[in-house]
C-alpha positions in Angstrom: -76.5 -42.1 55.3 -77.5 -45.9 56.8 -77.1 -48.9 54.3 -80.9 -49.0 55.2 -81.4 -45.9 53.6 -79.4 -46.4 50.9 -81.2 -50.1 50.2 -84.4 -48.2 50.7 -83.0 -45.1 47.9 -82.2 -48.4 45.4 -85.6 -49.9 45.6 -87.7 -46.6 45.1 -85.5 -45.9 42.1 -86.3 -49.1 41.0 -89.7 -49.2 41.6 -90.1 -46.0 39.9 -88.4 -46.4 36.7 -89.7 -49.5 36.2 -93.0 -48.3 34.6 -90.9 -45.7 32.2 -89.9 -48.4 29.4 -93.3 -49.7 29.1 -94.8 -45.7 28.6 -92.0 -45.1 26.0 -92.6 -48.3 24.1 -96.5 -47.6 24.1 -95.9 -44.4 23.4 -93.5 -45.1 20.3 -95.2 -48.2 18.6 -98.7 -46.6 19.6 -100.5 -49.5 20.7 -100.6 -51.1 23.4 -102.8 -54.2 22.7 -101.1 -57.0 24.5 -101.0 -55.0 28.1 -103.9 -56.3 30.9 -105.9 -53.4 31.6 -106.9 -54.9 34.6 -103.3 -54.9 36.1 -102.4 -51.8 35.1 -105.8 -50.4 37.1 -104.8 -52.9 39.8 -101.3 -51.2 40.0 -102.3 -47.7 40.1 -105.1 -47.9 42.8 -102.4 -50.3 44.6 -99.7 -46.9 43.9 -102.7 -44.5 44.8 -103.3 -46.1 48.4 -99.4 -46.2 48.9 -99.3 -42.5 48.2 -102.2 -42.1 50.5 -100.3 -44.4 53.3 -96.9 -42.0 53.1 -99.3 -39.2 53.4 -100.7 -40.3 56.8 -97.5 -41.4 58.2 -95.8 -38.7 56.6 -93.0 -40.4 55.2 -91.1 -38.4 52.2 -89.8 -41.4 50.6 -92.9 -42.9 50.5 -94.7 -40.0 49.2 -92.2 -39.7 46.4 -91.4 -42.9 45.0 -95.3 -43.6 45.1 -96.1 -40.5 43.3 -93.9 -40.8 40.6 -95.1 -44.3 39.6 -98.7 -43.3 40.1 -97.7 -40.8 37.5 -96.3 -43.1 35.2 -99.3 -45.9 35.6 -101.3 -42.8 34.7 -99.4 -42.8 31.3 -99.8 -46.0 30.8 -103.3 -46.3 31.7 -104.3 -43.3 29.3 -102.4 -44.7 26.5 -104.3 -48.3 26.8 -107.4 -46.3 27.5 -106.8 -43.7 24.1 -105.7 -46.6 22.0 -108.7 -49.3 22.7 -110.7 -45.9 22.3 -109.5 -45.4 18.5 -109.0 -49.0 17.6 -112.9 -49.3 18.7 
């Protein structure tokens, strides 16, 4: 394995756990009031059309990493969406 590989390995990881805290804290204090909406759509189309790009190029890593944090914006995004809903 390449240290290119390895750096590449390090910033997926961190690219894709980087969402979880903010799911579990929304999903624990059930609210998530202060979070932008409009980044949070922002970030998932931006993690959709990654996805999308590994798929044409057909690069695993890509595919992955983009996957898994489209997943987790998805969280995110349903919890804003479910708690403005009830709060309305």
């Amino acid at each position: 394995m390449t240290a290119v590989t390895v750096l590449g390995m390090v910033a997926a990881a961190c690219t894709m756990s980087s969402f979880v805290p903010q799911v579990v804290k929304t999903w624990r204090s059930g609210s998530s009031a202060d979070l932008s909406i409009g980044m949070y759509a922002l970030l998932t189309v931006g993690a959709a059309l990654w996805l999308a790009y590994g798929l044409a190029i057909g690069d695993l890593p890509v595919m992955i990493t983009n996957f898994v944090t489209l997943s987790l914006l998805l969280l995110v995004d349903l919890q804003i969406w479910w708690h403005r809903r009830r709060s309305a």
